[in-house]
C-alpha positions as CSV (number, residue, x, y, z in Angstrom):
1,X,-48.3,-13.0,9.8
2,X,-45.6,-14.8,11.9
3,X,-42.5,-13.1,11.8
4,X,-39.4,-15.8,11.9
5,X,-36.4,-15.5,14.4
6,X,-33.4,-15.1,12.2
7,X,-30.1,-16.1,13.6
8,X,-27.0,-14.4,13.4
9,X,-23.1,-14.9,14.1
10,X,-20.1,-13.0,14.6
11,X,-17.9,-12.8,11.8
12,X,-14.8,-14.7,11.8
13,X,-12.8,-11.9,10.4
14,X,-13.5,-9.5,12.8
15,X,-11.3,-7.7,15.3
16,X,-12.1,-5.7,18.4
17,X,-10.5,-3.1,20.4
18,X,-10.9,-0.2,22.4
19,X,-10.4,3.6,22.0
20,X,-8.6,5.9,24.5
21,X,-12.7,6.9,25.2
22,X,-13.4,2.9,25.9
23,X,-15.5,3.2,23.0
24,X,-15.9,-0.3,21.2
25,X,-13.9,0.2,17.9
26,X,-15.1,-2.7,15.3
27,X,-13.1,-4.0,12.2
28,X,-13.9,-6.4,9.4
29,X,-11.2,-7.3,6.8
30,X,-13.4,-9.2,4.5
31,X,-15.6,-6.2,3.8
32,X,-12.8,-3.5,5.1
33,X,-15.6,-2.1,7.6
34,X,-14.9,0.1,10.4
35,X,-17.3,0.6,13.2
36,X,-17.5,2.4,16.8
37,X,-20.1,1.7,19.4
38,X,-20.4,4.2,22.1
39,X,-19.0,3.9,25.3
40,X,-22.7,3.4,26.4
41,X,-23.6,0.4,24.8
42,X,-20.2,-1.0,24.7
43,X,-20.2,-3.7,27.1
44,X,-23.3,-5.5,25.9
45,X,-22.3,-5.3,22.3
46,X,-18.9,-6.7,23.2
47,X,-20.8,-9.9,25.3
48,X,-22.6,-9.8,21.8
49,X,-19.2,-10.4,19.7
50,X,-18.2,-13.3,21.8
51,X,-21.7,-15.1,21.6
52,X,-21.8,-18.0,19.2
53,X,-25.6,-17.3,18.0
54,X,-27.3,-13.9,18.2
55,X,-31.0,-12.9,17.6
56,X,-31.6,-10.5,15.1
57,X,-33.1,-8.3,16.5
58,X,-30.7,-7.5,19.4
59,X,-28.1,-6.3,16.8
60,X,-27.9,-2.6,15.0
61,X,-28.5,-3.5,11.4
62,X,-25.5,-1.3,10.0
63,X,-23.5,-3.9,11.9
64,X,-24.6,-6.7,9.6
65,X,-24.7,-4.7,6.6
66,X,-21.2,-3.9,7.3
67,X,-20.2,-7.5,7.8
68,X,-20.0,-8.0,11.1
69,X,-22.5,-10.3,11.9
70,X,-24.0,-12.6,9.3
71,X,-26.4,-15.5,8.9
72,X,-25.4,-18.4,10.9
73,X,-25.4,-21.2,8.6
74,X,-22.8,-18.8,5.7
75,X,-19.2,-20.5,5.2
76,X,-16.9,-17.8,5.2
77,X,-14.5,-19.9,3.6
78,X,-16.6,-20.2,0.2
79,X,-16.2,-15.9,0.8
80,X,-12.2,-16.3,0.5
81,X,-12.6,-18.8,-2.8
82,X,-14.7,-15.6,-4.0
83,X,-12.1,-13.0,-3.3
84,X,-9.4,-14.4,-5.0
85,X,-11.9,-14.8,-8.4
86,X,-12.8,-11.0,-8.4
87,X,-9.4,-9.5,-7.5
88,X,-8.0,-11.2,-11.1
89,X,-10.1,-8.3,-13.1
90,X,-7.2,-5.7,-13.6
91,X,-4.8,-5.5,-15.6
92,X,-1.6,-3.7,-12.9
93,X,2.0,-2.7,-14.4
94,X,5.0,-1.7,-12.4
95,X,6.9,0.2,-14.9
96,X,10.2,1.5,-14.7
97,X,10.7,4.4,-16.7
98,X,14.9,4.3,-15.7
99,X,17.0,3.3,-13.2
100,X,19.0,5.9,-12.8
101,X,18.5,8.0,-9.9
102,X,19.4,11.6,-8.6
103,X,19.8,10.2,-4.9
104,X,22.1,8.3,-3.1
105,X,19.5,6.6,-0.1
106,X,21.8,4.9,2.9
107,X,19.4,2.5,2.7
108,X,18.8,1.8,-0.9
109,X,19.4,-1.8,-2.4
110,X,19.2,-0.2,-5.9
111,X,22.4,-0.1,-8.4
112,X,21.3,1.9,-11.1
113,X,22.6,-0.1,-14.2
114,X,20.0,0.0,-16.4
115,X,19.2,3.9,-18.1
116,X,15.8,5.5,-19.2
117,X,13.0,3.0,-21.5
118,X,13.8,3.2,-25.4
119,X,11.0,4.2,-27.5
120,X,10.5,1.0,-29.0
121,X,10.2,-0.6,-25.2
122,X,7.3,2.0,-24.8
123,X,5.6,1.4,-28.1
124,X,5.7,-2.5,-26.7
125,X,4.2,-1.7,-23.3
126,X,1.4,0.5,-25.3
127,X,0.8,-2.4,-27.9
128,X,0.4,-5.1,-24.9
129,X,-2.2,-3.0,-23.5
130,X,-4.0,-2.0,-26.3
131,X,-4.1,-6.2,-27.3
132,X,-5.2,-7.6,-24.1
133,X,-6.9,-4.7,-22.0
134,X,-10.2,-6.4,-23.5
135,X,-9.7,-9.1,-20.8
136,X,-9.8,-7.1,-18.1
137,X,-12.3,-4.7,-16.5
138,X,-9.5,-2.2,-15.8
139,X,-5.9,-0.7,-16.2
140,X,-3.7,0.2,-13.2
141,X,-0.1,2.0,-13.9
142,X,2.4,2.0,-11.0
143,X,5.6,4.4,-12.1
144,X,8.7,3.3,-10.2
145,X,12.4,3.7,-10.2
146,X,15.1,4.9,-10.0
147,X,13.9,7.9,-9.5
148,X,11.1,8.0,-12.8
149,X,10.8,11.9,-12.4
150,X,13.8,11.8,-14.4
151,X,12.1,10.2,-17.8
152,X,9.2,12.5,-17.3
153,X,8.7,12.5,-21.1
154,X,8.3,8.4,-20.8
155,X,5.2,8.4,-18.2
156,X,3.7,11.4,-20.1
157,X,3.9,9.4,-23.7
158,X,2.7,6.2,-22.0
159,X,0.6,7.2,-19.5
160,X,-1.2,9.9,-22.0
161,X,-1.5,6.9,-24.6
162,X,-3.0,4.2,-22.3
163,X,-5.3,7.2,-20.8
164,X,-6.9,7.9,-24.0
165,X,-7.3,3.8,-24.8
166,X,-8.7,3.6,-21.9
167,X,-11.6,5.9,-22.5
168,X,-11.9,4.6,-25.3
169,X,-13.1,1.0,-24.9
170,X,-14.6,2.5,-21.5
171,X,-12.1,0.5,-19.1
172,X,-11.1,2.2,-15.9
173,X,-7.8,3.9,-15.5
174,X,-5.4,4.5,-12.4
175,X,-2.2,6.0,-12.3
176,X,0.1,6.7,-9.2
177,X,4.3,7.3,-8.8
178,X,6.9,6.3,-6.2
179,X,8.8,9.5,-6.4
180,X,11.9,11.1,-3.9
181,X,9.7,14.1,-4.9
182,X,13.0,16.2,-5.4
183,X,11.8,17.4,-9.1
184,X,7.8,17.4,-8.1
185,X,7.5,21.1,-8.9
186,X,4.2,22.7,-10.0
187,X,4.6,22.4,-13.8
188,X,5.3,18.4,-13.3
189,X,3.1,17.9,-10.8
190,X,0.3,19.6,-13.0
191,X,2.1,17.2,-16.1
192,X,1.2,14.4,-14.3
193,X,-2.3,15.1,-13.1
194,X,-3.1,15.5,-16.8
195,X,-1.7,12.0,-17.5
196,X,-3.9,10.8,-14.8
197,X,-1.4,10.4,-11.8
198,X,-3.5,11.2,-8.8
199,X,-2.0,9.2,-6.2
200,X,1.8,9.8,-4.8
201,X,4.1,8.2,-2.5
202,X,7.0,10.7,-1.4
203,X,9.3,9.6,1.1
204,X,10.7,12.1,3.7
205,X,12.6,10.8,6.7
206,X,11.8,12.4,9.7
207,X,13.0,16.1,9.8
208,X,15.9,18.2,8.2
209,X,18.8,16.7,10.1
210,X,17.6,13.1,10.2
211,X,16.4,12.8,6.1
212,X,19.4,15.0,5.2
213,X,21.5,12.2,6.7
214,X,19.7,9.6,5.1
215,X,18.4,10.8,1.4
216,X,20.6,12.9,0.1
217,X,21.8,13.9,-3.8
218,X,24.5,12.6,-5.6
219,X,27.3,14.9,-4.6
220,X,25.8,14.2,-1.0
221,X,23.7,18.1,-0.9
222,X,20.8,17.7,1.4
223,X,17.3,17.4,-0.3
224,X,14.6,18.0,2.9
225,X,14.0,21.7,2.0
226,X,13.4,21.4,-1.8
227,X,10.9,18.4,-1.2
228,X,8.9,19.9,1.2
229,X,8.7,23.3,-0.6
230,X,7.2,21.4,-3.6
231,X,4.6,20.0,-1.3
232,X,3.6,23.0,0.6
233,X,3.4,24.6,-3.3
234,X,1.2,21.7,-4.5
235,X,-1.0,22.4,-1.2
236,X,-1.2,26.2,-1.8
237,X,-1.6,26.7,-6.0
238,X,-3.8,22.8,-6.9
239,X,-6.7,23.1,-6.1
240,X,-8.3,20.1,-7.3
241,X,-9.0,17.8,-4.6
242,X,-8.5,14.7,-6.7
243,X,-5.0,13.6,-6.1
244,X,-3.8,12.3,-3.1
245,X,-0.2,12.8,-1.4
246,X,1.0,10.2,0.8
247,X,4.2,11.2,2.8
248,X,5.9,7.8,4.0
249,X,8.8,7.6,6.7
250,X,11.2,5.0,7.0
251,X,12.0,5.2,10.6
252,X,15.7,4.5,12.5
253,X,17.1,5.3,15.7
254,X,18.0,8.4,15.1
255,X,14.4,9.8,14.8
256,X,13.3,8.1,18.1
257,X,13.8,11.2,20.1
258,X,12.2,13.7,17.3
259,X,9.0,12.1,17.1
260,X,6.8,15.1,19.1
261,X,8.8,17.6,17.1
262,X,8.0,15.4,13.6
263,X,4.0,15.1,14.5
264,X,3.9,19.1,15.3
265,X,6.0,20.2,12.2
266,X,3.5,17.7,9.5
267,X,0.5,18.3,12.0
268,X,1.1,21.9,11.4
269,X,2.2,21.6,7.5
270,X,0.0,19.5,6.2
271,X,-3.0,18.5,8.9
272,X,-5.5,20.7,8.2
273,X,-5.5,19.3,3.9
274,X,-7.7,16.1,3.1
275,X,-5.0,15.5,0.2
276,X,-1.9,14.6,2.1
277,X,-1.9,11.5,4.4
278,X,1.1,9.8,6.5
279,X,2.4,6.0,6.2
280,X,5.9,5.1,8.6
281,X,7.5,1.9,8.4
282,X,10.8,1.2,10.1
283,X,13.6,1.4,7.3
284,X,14.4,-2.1,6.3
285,X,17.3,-4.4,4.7
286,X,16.3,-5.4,1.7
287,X,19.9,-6.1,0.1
288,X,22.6,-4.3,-1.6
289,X,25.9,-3.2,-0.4
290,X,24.8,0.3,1.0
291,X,22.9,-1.1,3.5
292,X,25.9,-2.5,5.4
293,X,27.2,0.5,6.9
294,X,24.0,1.4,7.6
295,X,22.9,-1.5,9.7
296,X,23.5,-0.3,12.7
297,X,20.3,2.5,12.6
298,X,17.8,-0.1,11.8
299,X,14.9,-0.2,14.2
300,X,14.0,-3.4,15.2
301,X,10.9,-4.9,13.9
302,X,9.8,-5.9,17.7
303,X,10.7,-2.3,18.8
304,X,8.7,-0.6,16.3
305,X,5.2,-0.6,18.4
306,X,6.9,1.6,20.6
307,X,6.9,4.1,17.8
308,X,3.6,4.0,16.8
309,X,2.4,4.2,20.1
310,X,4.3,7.6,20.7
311,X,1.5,9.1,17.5
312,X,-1.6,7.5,19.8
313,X,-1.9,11.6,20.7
314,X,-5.0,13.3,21.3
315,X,-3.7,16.4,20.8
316,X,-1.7,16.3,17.5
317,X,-4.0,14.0,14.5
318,X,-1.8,13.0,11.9
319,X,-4.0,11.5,8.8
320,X,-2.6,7.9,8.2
321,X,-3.3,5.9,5.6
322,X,-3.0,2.6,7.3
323,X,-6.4,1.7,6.6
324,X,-5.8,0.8,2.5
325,X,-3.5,-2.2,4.3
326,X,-6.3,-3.5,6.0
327,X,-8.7,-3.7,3.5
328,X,-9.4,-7.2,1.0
329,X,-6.3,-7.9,-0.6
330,X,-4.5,-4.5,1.2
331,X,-1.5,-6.4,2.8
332,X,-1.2,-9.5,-0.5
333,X,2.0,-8.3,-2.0
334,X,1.8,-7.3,-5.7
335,X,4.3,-9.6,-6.4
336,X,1.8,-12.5,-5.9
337,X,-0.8,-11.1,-8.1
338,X,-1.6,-13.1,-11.6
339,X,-2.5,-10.1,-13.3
340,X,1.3,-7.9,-12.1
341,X,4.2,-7.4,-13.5
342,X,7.3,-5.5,-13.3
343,X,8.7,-3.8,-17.0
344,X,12.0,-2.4,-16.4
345,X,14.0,0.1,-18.4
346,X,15.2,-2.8,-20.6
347,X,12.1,-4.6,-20.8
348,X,12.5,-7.6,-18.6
349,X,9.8,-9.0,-16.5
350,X,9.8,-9.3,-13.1
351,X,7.6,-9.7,-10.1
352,X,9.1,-7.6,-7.2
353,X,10.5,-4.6,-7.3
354,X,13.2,-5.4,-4.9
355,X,16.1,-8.0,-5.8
356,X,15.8,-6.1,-9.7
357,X,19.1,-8.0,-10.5
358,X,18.4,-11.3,-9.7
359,X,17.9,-12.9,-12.6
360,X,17.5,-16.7,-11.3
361,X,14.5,-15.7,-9.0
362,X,13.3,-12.3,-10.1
363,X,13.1,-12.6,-13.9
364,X,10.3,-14.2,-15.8
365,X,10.5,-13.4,-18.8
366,X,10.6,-10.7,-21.4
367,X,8.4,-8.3,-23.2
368,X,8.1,-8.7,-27.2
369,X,8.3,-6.3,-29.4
370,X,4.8,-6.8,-30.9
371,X,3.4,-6.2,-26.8
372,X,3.5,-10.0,-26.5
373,X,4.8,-11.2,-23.0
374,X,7.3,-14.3,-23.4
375,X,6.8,-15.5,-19.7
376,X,8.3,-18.7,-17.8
377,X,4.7,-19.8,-16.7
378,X,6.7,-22.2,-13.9
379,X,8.9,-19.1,-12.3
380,X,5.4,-17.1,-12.6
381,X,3.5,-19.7,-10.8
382,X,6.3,-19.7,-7.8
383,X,5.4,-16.3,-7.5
384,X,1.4,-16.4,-7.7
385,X,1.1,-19.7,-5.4
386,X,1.8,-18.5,-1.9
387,X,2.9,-20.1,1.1
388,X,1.5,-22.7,2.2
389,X,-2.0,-23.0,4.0
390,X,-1.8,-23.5,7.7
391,X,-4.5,-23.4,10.5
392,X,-3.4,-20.1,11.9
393,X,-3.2,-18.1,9.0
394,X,-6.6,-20.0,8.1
395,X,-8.4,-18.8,11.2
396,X,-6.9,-15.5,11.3
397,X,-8.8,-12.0,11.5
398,X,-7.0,-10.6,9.0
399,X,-6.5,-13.3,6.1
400,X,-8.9,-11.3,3.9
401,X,-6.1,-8.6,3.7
402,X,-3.2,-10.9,3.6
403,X,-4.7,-14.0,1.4
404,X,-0.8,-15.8,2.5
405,X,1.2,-13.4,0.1
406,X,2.7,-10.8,2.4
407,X,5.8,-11.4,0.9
408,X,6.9,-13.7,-1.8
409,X,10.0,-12.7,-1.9
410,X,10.6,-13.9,1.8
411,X,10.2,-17.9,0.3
412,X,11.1,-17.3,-3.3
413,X,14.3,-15.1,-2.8
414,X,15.6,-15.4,0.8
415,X,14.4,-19.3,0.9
416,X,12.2,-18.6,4.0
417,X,9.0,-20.7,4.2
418,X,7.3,-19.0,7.3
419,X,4.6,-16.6,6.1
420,X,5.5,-13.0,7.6
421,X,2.5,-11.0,9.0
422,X,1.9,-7.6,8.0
423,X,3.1,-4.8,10.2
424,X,-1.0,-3.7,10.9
425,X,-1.2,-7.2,12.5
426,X,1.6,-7.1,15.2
427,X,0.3,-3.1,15.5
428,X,-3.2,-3.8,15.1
429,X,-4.8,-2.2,18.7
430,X,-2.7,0.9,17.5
431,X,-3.5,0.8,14.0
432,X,-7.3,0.9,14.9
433,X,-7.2,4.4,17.1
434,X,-5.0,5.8,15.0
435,X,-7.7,5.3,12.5
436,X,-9.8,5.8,14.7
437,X,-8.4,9.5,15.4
438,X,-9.1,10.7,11.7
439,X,-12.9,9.8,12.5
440,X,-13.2,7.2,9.7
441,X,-15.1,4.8,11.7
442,X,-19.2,4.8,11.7
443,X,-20.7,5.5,14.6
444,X,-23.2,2.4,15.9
445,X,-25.9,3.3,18.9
């Protein structure tokens, strides 16, 4: 029997970079793959990634059934068309339980007017579900805020509700909560597991002095110590291993000369526990009037590199979770999803969860009281269509993650046109052996 050559090609969406050990480090955004190739074997596999046409039998096979070489005569552009069919199968809600808040955030754009959901709103989020779930192959609740800690009783009714219906008609079901974490104590933390709420997002900014300064109460008492107290408690007395804490910082100058005291304080709290991951952004303007005063602290988008490259440390592994940005779809706002919507606490229907006042740009529509959404299908579609194509964006490694919806907001709201990148683009080498450090990539001889 004569065995055929097969041909192979490198993978327009993949990107290549080295580790701190010249290994090869390997990513592909279509498939959200991650592989390393020893230092060994490096070179020649890198010669391999720049060749138009490869032989078959020179490459690892885990490297094309991770995607990163594939048949020469595939149209990765037909891939793209696919991707944007099967990410329309679920069902996502942004709900607001209230407004109100217990902190007062320098750099929050919120205002706080509205106060905690009505039970007839709830009963109409609950009926929506339970009327048009059958569409979808899944059900994913985001609680927001405000701070929605505060209207507990709301995600419990809701969440236990659309839980159970869930099961029911055998649909998945994921929960998670954007939370200051000030209340998280065990008894509502172990409320909220048994509404399904496994995943968390907790901001804490830097260390005592520098998130004392920034995210404070109310009557302006510091909130570091009571946050991290309920986290170290959720470490030591849960011990299920299904939940998963991630602990964002918004950076600004003032924590640019704490940043080996931060990695050694979290590296020493929280490193050695699978469940709690790290995420830092620089803290941005994204309106309001508090922000002005605050201004002046903002890092610079161009200067924040420089902070991620102070964590490339060998010594001290923080877990991030930058990879969940790089993945299909991982970096395509929510606001340019069909299937998501904002509720909130008044039942208005919005797209982003910024600008929650705007009501010329950031409202379309209403929800019923009979669960029907009454939606202004031409303000949806502004949302939903993107920027517009161009052959950068078209060529780039990463469009699998982006799909040109970053941002909406950036063209619908602040009447810019030019696509932003994501952050994991202009940070990309970094990104990778930061990664890279938590040993998530698989290993190719």
């Amino acid at each position: 029997m004569v065995k055929f050559m097969a041909f192979l090609k490198p993978s327009k969406y993949n990107y290549i970079t080295r580790n701190n050990n010249y290994e090869l480090l390997l990513f592909n955004s279509f498939y959200g793959s991650f592989g390393k190739v020893t230092k060994k074997n490096a070179d020649n596999y890198f010669i391999l990634f720049k060749s138009e046409s490869v032989e078959d039998i020179k490459i690892n096979q885990k490297l094309v059934s991770m995607g990163f070489f594939i048949p020469i005569e595939e149209d990765e552009n037909k891939k793209i068309n696919f991707l944007k069919k099967i990410n329309n199968n679920i069902l996502s809600l942004i709900i607001l339980p209230t407004e109100q808040c217990n902190f007062r955030c320098e750099y929050c754009y919120e205002d706080f007017k509205r106060e905690k959901m009505t039970i007839e709103l709830q009963e109409s989020i609950i009926k929506h579900v339970k009327k048009y779930l059958h569409n979808y192959t899944g059900l994913a609740i985001s609680w927001f805020g405000g701070e929605p800690l505060l209207a507990i009783d709301v995600i419990e009714r809701i969440g236990g509700e659309l839980k159970e219906f869930c099961k029911n008609i055998k649909r998945s079901y994921t929960s998670s909560i954007t939370t200051n974490g000030y209340l998280l104590n065990i008894d509502i933390f172990k409320r909220l597991l048994a509404v399904n709420v496994l995943n968390y997002q907790i901001t804490i900014d830097g260390l005592k002095n520098t998130h004392d300064k920034q995210r404070y109460l109310v009557n302006g008492s510091g909130t570091f110590e009571r946050i991290v107290n309920n986290l170290i408690n959720i470490r030591d007395e849960i011990k299920t291993g299904k939940f998963k804490i991630t602990i964002r910082t918004n950076f600004t100058n003032d924590m640019k000369g704490i940043i080996d005291e931060y990695k050694k304080y979290y590296y020493n709290t929280f490193g050695d526990d699978q469940r709690f991951n790290f995420f830092i952004r620089p803290a941005g303007d994204y309106g309001g009037e508090r922000i002005q005063s605050f201004v002046k602290n903002l890092i610079k988008k161009d200067d924040f590199p420089m902070v991620m490259n102070c964590f490339n440390d060998d010594n001290i592994k923080l877990r991030f979770s930058f990879d969940s940005f790089l993945q299909p779809y991982g970096s395509a706002c929510y606001a340019g999803q069909l299937n998501s919507v904002v509720i909130d606490a008044e039942g208005n229907l919005r797209k982003c969860t910024c600008n929650l006042n705007d009501m010329e740009n950031n409202y379309i529509g209403k929800i019923k009281k009979d669960g029907d959404m009454e939606i202004n299908i031409c303000k949806h579609a502004e949302w939903i269509t993107g920027y517009d194509k161009n052959e950068k964006c078209d060529s780039c490694f990463l469009l699998p993650s982006c799909m040109y919806m970053t941002c909406p907001a950036q063209k619908i709201v602040r009447k810019n046109n030019k696509l932003p990148c994501p952050y994991e683009f202009n940070n990309i080498d970094t990104t990778l052996i930061l990664i890279d450090k938590d040993e998530r990539f698989t290993l190719i001889e």
